[in-house]
Structure formats: structure tokens, C-alpha cells
GUVEXVO-402329 format. One record per residue (C-alpha): x, y, z. Coordinates in steps of 0.001 Angstrom, whole numbers. Example, Ala and Ser with C-alpha at 12.3 -4.5 7.8 and 13.67 -1.06 7.14 Angstrom:
2
12300, -4500, 7800 .
13670, -1060, 7140 .
//
This chain:
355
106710, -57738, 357392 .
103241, -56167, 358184 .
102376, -59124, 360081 .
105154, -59615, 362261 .
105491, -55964, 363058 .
108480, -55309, 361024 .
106768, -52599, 359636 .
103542, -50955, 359932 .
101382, -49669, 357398 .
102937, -46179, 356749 .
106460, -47126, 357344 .
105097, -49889, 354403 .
103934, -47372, 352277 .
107391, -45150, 352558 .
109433, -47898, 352001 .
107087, -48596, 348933 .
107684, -44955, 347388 .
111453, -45304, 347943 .
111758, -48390, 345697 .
109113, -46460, 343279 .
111312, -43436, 343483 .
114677, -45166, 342737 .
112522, -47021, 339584 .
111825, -43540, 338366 .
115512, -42332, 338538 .
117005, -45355, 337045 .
114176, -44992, 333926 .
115573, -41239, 333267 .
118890, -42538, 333601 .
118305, -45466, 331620 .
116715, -43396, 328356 .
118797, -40277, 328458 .
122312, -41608, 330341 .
123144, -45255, 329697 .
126229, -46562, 331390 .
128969, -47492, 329430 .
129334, -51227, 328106 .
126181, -51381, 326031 .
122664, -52175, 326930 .
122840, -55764, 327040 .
125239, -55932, 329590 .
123715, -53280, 331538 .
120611, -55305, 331749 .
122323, -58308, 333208 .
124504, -56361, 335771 .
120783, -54442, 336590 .
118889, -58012, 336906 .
121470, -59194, 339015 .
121528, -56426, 341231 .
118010, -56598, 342090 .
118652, -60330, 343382 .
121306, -58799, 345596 .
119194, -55824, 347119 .
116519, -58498, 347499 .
119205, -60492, 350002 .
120205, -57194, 351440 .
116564, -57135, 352980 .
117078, -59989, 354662 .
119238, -58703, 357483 .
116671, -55840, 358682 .
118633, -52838, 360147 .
115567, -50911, 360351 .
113325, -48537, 358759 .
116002, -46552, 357157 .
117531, -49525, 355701 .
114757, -51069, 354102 .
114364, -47587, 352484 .
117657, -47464, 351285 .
117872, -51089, 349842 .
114208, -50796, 347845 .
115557, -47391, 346415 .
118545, -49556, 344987 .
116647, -52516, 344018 .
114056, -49909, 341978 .
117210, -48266, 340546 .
118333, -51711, 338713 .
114731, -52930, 338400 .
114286, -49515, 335856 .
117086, -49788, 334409 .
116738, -53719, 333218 .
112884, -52977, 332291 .
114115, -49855, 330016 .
116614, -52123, 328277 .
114818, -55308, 328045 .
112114, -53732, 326769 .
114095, -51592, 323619 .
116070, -54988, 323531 .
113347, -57487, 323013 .
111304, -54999, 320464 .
114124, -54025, 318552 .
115209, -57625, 317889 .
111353, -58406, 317060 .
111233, -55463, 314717 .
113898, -56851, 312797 .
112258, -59750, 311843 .
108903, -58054, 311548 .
107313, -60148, 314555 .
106783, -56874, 316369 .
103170, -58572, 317587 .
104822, -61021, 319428 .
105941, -58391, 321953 .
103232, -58970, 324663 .
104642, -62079, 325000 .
107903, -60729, 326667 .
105407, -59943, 329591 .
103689, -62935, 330697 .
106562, -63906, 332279 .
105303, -61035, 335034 .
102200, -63137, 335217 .
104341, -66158, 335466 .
106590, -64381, 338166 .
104082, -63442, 340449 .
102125, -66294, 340374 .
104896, -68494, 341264 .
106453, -66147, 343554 .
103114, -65960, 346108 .
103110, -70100, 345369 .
106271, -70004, 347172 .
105563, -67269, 349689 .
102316, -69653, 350662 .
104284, -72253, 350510 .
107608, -71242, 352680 .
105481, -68829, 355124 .
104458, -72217, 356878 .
108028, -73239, 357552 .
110117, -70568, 357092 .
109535, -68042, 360928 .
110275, -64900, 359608 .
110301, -61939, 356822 .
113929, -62271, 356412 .
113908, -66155, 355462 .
111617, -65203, 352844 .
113748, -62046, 351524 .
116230, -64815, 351142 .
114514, -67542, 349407 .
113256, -64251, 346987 .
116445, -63789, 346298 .
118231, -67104, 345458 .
115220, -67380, 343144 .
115716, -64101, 341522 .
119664, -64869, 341291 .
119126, -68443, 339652 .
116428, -66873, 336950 .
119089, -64295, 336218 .
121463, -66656, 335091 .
119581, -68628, 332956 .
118254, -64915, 330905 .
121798, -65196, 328178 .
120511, -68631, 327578 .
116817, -67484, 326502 .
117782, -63965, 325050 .
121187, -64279, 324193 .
123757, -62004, 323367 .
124727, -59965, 320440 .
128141, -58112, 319488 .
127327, -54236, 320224 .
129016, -52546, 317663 .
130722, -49550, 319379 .
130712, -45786, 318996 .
133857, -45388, 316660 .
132570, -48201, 314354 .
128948, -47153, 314382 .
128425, -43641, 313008 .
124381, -44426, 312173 .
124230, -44832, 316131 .
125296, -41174, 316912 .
123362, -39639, 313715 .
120458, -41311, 314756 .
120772, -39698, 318663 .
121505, -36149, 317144 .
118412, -36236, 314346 .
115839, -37155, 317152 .
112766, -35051, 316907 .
110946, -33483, 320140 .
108353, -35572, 320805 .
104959, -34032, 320298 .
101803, -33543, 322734 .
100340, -36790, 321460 .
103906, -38462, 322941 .
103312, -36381, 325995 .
99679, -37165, 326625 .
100352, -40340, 326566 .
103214, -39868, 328904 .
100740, -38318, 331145 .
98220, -40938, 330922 .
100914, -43678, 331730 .
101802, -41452, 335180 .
98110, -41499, 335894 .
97778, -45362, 335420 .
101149, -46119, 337515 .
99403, -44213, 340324 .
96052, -45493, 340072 .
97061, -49206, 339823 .
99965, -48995, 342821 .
97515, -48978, 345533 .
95895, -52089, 345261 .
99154, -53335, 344181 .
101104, -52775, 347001 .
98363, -53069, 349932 .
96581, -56093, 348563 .
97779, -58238, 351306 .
97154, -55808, 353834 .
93423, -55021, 352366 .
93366, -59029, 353268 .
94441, -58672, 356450 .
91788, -55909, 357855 .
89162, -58524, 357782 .
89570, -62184, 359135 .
87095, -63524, 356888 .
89708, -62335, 354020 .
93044, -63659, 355469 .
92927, -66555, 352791 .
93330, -63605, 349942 .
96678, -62529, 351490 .
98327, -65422, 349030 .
95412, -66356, 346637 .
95342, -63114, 345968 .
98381, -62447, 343895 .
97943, -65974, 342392 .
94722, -64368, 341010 .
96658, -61411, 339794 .
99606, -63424, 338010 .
97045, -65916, 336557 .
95372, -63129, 334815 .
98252, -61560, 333454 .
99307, -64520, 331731 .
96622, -64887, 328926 .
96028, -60795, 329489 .
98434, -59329, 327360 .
97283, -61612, 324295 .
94130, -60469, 324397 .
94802, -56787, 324947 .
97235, -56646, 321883 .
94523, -58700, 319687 .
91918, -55693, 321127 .
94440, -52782, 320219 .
94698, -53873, 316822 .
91539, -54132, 316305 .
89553, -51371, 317983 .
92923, -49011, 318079 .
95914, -49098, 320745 .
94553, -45673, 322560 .
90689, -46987, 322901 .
92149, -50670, 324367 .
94508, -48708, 327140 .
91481, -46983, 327630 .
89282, -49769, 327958 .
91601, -51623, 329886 .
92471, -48492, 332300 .
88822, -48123, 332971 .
88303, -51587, 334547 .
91159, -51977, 336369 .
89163, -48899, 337979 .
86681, -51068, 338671 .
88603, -53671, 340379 .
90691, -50998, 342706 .
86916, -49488, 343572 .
85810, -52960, 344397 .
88811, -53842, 346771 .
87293, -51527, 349258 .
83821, -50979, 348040 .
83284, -54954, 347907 .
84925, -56322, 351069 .
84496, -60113, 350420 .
86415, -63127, 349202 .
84539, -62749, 345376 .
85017, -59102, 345732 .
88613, -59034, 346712 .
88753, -61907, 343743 .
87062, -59836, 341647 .
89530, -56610, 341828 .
92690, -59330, 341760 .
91592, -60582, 338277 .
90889, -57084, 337080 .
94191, -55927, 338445 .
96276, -58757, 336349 .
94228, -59057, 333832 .
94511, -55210, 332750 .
97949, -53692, 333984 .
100355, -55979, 332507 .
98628, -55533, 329402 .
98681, -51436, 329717 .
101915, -51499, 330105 .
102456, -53879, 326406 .
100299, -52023, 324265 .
101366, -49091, 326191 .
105184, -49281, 324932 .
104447, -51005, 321046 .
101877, -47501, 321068 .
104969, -45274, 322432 .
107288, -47108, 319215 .
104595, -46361, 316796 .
104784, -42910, 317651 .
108214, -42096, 318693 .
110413, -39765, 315986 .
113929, -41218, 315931 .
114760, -42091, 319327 .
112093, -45137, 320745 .
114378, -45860, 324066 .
113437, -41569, 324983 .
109713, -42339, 324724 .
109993, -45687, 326446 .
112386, -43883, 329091 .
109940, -41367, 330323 .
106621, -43488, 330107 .
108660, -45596, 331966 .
109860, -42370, 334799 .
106052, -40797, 334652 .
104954, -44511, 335281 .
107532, -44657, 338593 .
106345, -40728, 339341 .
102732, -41929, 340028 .
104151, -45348, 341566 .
106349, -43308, 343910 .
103113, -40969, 345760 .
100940, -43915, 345632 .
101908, -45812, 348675 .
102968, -43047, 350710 .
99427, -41325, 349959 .
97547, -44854, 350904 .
99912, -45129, 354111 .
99135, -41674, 355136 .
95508, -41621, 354410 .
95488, -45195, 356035 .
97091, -43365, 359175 .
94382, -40934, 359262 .
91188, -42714, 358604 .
91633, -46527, 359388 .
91228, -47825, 356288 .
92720, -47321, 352520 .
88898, -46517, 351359 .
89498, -43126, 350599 .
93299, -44018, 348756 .
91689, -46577, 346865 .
88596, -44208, 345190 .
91034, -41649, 344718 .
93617, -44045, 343214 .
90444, -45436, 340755 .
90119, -41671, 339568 .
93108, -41716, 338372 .
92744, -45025, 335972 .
89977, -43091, 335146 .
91596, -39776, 334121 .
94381, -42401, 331968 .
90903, -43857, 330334 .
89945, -40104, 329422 .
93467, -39123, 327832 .
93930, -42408, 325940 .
90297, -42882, 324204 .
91806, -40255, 321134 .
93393, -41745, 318675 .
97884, -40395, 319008 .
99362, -39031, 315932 .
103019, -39996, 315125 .
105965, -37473, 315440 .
//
């Protein structure tokens, strides 16, 4: 869309902090209002609108459109991370396989390496943005329907047949300032990570010597997320879940630095491999840490990690597109954006104390 002058790079970065803004209402709604007909179902209804909203961009009414339609798509994208998430650990805590949880996320890796295989791959047939929103979406619709067949359903018991259920929401503690510093730190890391995230193409496309990164690029960044969240769980549990966020926080620093500080193919490499090989794996250790400490109530915790996580996602691009505006160059975004991994690093290193 930036390269057919759909969009520029501000409009780019406002239509970025709508869909980040929507993702950060649907996670409050998500841990403190759930829709009625149980979580399971609200996850597939949420999954399957995000394959709609992705056709809905096909059409391109404009500016105001595409705001509206990422807003929505971020609004079911929150909602079926929440729930998948408190789905898939509380059926692994059952059987005491709570480890196997990072494995719930390589199919991110998976995702975005296939998806900029295809990208590469239709972007030399297909003439335009909207072609592409479509393909996007008939591949997000046919994944949908094939989730009840790999995480199938369960009977929800409902409220008048399961009293534990409402004891369990009225005895929930407060969460304490460990909770909330690493609520904090989580805010912090979805800002410092969105940057590079969502102007890694563009970065690409400011130099021609770079234009090949515009799709390797994010095959870099899936292929390292893949085997990235097995090694960051095997590094919490050994050196502590706060000093491996920390760790991993600080050099996805160093890759956002070296997007702009190292403007070459290995440099732009470089930061790719640090960005998927680190934030995928935050965001793992970052929830089973969040379970370990929660009081009563896991889906609150996992609810606003999950809203301060869209908060810092939601100023990101609109700060890089404005700063872009002014200067010429997403430099300045970028160090600033590193900072803030840093800051994460800083509040994570101490050990959290449970509720």
C-alpha cells in the first residue's frame, strides 16, 4: 500500500495505531467483559472476524476506511489472543504440561513466514494491494476452520450449574505491584518492538540496495520465532522468567537500534532475526510468568498485559509516522523505540513475587 501510493507513511502509521487501539479495547473487554456464549466460541466468532475485516480492506474507500476496518480487525484479533491464550494454558495445566505452552506460539513464526512467502510470491502476479488483502484473507478464513479440528471443543458448563466459576470471580485478589510492574514492562516492550514491526518494509524501501529485505525480511522474522520460544522458556527456567524477558527485551533493543544504525542487507538481517527471535518469546514467558503470579483470576492478568501491550502498540506507529514526517527518516523513532525495550529489560531483571 506504501508502494503504490495507497497510503503514505503517516497515514501508514495512523492506520497502524487504529488496529493497535481496537487490540487494546478488545483485551479489556476480553478479561473484564466476555460476551456471552463462553470463551471458546467467542474465540472462533473473533478468528473469523479478523478474516472478514482482512477482505473488507480489499475494497479501499480511503483513509478513513482502512482506519475503521484495522480498528475492527484489532478488536477480534484481542479478543481471540485473550481466549486462546487462557484456553490453551488452562487445558495444559490440567494435565500438568504447562511447559509445553510456548509451543502454542510458533505458529506466529509459522504465520508470518508463510504469509510474506505468499506476499513474495503473489506481489509478482497479483497488480495491486487489494488482490493481496484478498488472498490474506481466504487464507486466514480457511486456517480458521480447520482451529475445532486441532483444539477442539469442550462442553462449557454454564453459570447456574457452575457455582466454583462465580466464587472464583468474587474471591479474586488485587493484583500486587509485582503484577503491575510487570504490566508496565509488557506496555514498554509492545512499544519498543512495534516500530520495527510495522515499518520494516518501509525501512527496506528508503534504500535501493535494501529493496530485497521488503519480503526476506519477515521470512527472517518468522524463521526465528519458530525455534525462539523453545529456547526462551528452557532460559526462564533456568536463569528465572524475569532475568530471560529481560535478556530477551534487551536484544531485541539491539536489533531495532541496528535497523537504522546499520543500514545494510546483514544489518537489516541482523535486527529481523533479533526481532523474531526475541518478541514471540516475550510474549510466552511473558503470560506462563503473569499465571505464576496471578491471585485467583489468571484471564485479569493476561487481560491487561495483553491492553498495556496494545497501549504501547497503539503510539508506536503514529509516533514513527510523525517523527518520519518531520525528519525523513524513522532514526530518531527507532532509538527512542530501543529505549523502551530497554526500560522493559530494567523492570523485569527482579525477580516478581506471587499475589
Amino acid at each position: 500500500m506504501l508502494q503504490n501510493g495507497t497510503l503514505n507513511e503517516v497515514n501508514a502509521g495512523f492506520v497502524a495505531s487504529s488496529n493497535y487501539l481496537g487490540y487494546l479495547l478488545g483485551a479489556l473487554l476480553a478479561a473484564r467483559a466476555p460476551l456471552p456464549g463462553g470463551p471458546y466460541r467467542i474465540f472462533l466468532v473473533a478468528m473469523i472476524t479478523s478474516s472478514v475485516a482482512t477482505f473488507l480492506m480489499a475494497p479501499g474507500h480511503g483513509f478513513y476506511w482502512f482506519v475503521v476496518i484495522r480498528f475492527l480487525a484489532g478488536l477480534a484479533s484481542a479478543y481471540a489472543f485473550v481466549l486462546v491464550a487462557n484456553i490453551v494454558m488452562q487445558r495444559l495445566a490440567e494435565t500438568h504440561c504447562l511447559h509445553l505452552f510456548p509451543i502454542h506460539f510458533t505458529g506466529v513464526g509459522i504465520g508470518i513466514a508463510g504469509s510474506s512467502v505468499m506476499i513474495e510470491w503473489l506481489g509478482t502476479s497479483l497488480e495491486s494491494a487489494s488482490l493481496l488483502w484478498i488472498a490474506s484473507g481466504v487464507l486466514g478464513l480457511l486456517l480458521s476452520l480447520c482451529v475445532p479440528f486441532l483444539l477442539p471443543p469442550r462442553k462449557e458448563p454454564s453459570p447456574q450449574t457452575a457455582p466454583h466459576a462465580t466464587q472464583t470471580k468474587t474471591s479474586a485478589k488485587p493484583l500486587n505491584l509485582s503484577a503491575w510492574r510487570l504490566i508496565f514492562a509488557y506496555g514498554c516492550f509492545g512499544f519498543g518492538y512495534v516500530v520495527t514491526a510495522t515499518f520494516l518494509g518501509a525501512l527496506a524501501s528508503l534504500t535501493p540496495e535494501l529493496a530485497p529485505m521488503k519480503s526476506l525480511g519477515w521470512l527472517l522474522v518468522g524463521l526465528a520465532v519458530i525455534p525462539s520460544v523453545f529456547f526462551w522458556e528452557r532460559l526462564a527456567v533456568r536463569i528465572g522468567y524475569g532475568r530471560a524477558i529481560a535478556l530477551a527485551c534487551t536484544l531485541e533493543a539491539v536489533g531495532v537500534a541496528m535497523s537504522v544504525l546499520v543500514p545494510t542487507i546483514a544489518g537489516l538481517s541482523a535486527a529481523a532475526i533479533l526481532l523474531g527471535g526475541t518478541f514471540v518469546g516475550i510474549t510466552s514467558i511473558g503470560l506462563i510468568e503473569a499465571r505464576r503470579i496471578a491471585s485467583s483470576d489468571p484471564l485479569q492478568i493476561v487481560g491487561l498485559m495483553t491492553a498495556a501491550f496494545g497501549l504501547g502498540q497503539m503510539f508506536g506507529p503514529g509516533f514513527a509516522g510523525y517523527l518520519y514526517e518531520l525528519n525523513g527518516d524513522f532514526l530518531l523513532a527507532s532509538l527512542v523505540a530501543a529505549g523502551a525495550l530497554i526500560l522493559a529489560a530494567l523492570l523485569t531483571i527482579k525477580r516478581f513475587t506471587p499475589a
